[in-house]
Every structure is written in structure tokens, then in C-alpha cells.
MIVEXGU-454422 format. One record per residue (C-alpha): z, y, x. Coordinates in steps of 0.05 Angstrom, whole numbers. Last residue first. Layout:
BEGIN
<rec><z>Z</z><y>Y</y><x>X</x></rec>
...
end
This chain:
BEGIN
<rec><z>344</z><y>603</y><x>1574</x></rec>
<rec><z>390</z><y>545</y><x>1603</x></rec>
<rec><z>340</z><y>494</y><x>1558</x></rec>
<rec><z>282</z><y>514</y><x>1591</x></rec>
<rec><z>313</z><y>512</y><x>1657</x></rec>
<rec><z>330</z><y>442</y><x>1645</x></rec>
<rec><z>256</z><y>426</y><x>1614</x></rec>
<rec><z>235</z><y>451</y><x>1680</x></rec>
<rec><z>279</z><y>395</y><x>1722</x></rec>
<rec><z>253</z><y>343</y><x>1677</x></rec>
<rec><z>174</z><y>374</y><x>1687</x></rec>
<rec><z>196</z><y>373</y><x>1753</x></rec>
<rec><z>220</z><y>299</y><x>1764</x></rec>
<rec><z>167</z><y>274</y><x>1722</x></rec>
<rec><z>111</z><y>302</y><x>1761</x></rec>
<rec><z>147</z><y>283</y><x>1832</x></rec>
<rec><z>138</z><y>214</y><x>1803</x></rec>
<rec><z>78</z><y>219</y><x>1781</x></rec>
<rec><z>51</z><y>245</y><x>1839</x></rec>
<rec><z>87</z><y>194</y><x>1886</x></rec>
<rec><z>57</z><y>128</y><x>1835</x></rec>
<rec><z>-22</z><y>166</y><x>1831</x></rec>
<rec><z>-20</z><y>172</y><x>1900</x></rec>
<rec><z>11</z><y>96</y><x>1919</x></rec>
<rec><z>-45</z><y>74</y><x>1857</x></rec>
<rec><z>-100</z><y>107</y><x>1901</x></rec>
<rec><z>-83</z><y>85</y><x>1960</x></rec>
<rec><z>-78</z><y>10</y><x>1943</x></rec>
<rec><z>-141</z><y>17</y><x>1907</x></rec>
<rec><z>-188</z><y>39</y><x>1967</x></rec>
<rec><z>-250</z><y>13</y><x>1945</x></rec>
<rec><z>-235</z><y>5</y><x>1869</x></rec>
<rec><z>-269</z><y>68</y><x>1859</x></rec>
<rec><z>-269</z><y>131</y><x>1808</x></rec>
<rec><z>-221</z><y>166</y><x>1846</x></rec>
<rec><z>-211</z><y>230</y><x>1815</x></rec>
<rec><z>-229</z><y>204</y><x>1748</x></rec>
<rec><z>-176</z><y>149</y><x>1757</x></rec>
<rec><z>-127</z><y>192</y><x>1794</x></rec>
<rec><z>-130</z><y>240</y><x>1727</x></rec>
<rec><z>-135</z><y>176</y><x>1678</x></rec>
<rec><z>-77</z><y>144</y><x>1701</x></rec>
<rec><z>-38</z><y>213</y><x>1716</x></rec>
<rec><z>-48</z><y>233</y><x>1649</x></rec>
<rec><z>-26</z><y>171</y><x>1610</x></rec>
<rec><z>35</z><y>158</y><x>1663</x></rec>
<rec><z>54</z><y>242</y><x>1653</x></rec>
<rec><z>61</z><y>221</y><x>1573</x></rec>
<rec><z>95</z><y>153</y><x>1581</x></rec>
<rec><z>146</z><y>191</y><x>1633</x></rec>
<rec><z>141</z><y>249</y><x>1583</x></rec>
<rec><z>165</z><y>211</y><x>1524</x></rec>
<rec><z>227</z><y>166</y><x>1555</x></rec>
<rec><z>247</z><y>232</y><x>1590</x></rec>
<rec><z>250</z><y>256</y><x>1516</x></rec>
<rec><z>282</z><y>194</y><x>1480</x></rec>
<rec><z>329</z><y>186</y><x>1530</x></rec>
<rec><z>365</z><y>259</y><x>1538</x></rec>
<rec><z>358</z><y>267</y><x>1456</x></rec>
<rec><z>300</z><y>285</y><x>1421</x></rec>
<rec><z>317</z><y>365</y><x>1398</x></rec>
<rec><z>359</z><y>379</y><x>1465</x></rec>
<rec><z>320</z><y>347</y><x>1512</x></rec>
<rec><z>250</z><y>372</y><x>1480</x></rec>
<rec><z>195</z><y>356</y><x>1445</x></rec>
<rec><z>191</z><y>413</y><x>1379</x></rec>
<rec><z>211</z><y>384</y><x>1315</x></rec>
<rec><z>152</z><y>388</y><x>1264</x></rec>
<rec><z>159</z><y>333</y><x>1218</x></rec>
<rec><z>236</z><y>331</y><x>1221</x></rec>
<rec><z>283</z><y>286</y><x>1264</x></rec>
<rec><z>310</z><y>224</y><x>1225</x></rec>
<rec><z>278</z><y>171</y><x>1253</x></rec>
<rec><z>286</z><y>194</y><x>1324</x></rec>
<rec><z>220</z><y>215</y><x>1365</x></rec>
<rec><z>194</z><y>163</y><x>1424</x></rec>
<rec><z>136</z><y>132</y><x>1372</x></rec>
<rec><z>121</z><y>191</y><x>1338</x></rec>
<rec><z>112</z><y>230</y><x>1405</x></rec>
<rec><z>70</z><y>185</y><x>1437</x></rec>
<rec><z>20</z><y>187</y><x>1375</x></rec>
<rec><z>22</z><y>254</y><x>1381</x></rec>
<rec><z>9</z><y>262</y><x>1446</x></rec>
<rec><z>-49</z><y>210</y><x>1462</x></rec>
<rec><z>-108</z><y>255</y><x>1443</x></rec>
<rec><z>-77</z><y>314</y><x>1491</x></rec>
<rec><z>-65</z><y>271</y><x>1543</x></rec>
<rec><z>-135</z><y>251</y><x>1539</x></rec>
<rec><z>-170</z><y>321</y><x>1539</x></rec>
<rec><z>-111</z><y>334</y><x>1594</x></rec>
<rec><z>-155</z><y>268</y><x>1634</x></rec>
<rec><z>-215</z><y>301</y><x>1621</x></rec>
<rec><z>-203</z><y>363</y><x>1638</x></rec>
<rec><z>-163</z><y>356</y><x>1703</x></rec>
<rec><z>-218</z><y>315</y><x>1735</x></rec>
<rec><z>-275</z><y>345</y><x>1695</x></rec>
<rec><z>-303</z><y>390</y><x>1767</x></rec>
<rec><z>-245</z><y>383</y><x>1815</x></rec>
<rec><z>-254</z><y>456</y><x>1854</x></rec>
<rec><z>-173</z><y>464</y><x>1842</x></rec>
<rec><z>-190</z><y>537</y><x>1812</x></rec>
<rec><z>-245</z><y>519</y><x>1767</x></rec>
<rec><z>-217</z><y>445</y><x>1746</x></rec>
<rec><z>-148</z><y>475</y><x>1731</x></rec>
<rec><z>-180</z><y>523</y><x>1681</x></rec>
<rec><z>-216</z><y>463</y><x>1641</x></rec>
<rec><z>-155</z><y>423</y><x>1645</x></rec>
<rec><z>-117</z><y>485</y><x>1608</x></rec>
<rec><z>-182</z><y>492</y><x>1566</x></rec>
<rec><z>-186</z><y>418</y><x>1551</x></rec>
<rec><z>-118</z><y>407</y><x>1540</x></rec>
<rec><z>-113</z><y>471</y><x>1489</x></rec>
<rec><z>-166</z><y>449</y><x>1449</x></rec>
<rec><z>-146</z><y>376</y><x>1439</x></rec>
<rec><z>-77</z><y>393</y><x>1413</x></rec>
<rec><z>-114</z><y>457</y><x>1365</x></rec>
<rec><z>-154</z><y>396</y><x>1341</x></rec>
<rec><z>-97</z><y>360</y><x>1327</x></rec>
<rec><z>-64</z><y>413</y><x>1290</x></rec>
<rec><z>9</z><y>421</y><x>1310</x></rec>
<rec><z>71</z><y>379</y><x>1282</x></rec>
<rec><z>96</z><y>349</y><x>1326</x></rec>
<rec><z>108</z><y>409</y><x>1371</x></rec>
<rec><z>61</z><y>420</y><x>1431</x></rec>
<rec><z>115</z><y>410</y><x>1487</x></rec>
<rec><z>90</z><y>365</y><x>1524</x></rec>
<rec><z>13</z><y>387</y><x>1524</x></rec>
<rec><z>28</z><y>446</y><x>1567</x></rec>
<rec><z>72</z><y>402</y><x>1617</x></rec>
<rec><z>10</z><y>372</y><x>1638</x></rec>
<rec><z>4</z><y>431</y><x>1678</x></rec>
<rec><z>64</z><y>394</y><x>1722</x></rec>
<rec><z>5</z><y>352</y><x>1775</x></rec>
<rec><z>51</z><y>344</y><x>1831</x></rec>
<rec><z>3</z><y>329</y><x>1895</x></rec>
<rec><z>13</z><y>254</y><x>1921</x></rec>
<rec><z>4</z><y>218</y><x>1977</x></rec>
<rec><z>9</z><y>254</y><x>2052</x></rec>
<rec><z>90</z><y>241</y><x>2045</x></rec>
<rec><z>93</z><y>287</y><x>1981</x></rec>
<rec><z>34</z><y>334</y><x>1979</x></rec>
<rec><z>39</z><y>408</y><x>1965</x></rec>
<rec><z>-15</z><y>462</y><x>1967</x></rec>
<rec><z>-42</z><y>443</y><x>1898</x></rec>
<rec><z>36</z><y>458</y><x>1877</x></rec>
<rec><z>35</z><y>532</y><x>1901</x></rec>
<rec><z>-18</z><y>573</y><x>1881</x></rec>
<rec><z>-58</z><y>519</y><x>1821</x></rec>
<rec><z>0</z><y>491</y><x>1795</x></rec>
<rec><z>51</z><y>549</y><x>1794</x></rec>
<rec><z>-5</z><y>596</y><x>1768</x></rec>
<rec><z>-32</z><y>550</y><x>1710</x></rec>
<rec><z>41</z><y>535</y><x>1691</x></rec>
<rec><z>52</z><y>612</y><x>1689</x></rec>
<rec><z>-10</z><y>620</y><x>1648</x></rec>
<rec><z>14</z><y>565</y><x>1598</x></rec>
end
């Protein structure tokens, strides 16, 4: 989680795809809570981790609110994107899932938290059209990475 924290707040924060969006990976954190954890716990941790965001990204209940969210939606996501036959607490990833079933869950994951993170953020229909094109590039760059972490992950 801290190195999430670090890579987010040192080096992504500081990036932005075409002038649009900012890759938003401390979502990550909630992705790979295992199916089984303690809701409560689930809710905990997103708050904290968005919580810690909002300090060092200055966006006061931005990132807090919408991991709070993520965090409520997870394990509902991750029943409905999880084989049949997996066990109660398998842990989200390529190799436990399947390569479908997982990029499947954190695209619907990231689209939850990005929604409600450039919805916060925004908090206007005034300038919709550039808010949905930020929201779109972030999430995309947000899926890519978290896919291309959850590679690493799997190498180690």
C-alpha cells in the first residue's frame, strides 16, 4: 500500500496524458482485497488510503470518498466477475480469475472509482465534455497500469 501511495502521489500526480487525465493506480489497494475480507476492514482501508491521497494531492474527500465507494462496491464486483467454482476467499488476480474475468473486474472496478473520483472532483455539469474526456484517458491509463502491475505481480 505505501509503495502505491508513493508511486501515486511522487510521480503519477505529476503526469497527465494529452493535458486530460492523471492515472489514478491507488485504487489498486482495493483490487486485490481477497474475497473473502471483512467488509468493514474493505471500507477501512479505502478510506484511509483515499484519506492519505487527499493530504498529499491537496483534494480534500476527492480520493476518499470515491475509494470509500470502491471499497463498498468490491465485493459485490468480485462475486459477479469470479468463476463458479473458485473458493470463498480466492485472492483477485490474473492467475486465480482467469485473463478475462480479472481485466473484466478491474475495468468495472477502476470505472466505479473513476466515476465517482472525477465526479467529486468536478462536481458540475458546466464543462461535461471535459470532464468525461478526463475521467475516459485516466481510466484508461488506470487500467493499463494496474494490468501491467498485476504482470509484475505475477513474475514475482
Amino acid at each position: 500500500m505505501l509503495l502505491l501511495l508513493a508511486f501515486q502521489v511522487l510521480i503519477l500526480n505529476h503526469v497527465q496524458i494529452s493535458g486530460y487525465g492523471t492515472p489514478l493506480v491507488f485504487a489498486c489497494m482495493i483490487l486485490y482485497m481477497p474475497m473473502g475480507s471483512v467488509r468493514t476492514g474493505i471500507l477501512l482501508w479505502g478510506f484511509c488510503t483515499g484519506m492519505l491521497v487527499d493530504i498529499f494531492s491537496n483534494t480534500p474527500g476527492v480520493a476518499s470518498g470515491s475509494m470509500t465507494f470502491a471499497a463498498l462496491i468490491q465485493q459485490p464486483l468480485l462475486r459477479l466477475t469470479v468463476p463458479r467454482d473458485a473458493p470463498e476467499n480466492i485472492e483477485p488476480s490474473m492467475q486465480n480469475m482467469g485473463t478475462g474475468n480479472f481485466v473484466r473486474y478491474a475495468m468495472l472496478l477502476m470505472l466505479f472509482h473513476h466515476l465517482v473520483y472525477y465526479g467529486l472532483e468536478s462536481f458540475s455539469l458546466y464543462h461535461m465534455t471535459d470532464a468525461v474526456l478526463l475521467m475516459l484517458t485516466s481510466w484508461v491509463s488506470s487500467v493499463l497500469l494496474a494490468l501491467l502491475l498485476e504482470a509484475f505481480r505475477r513474475k514475482n
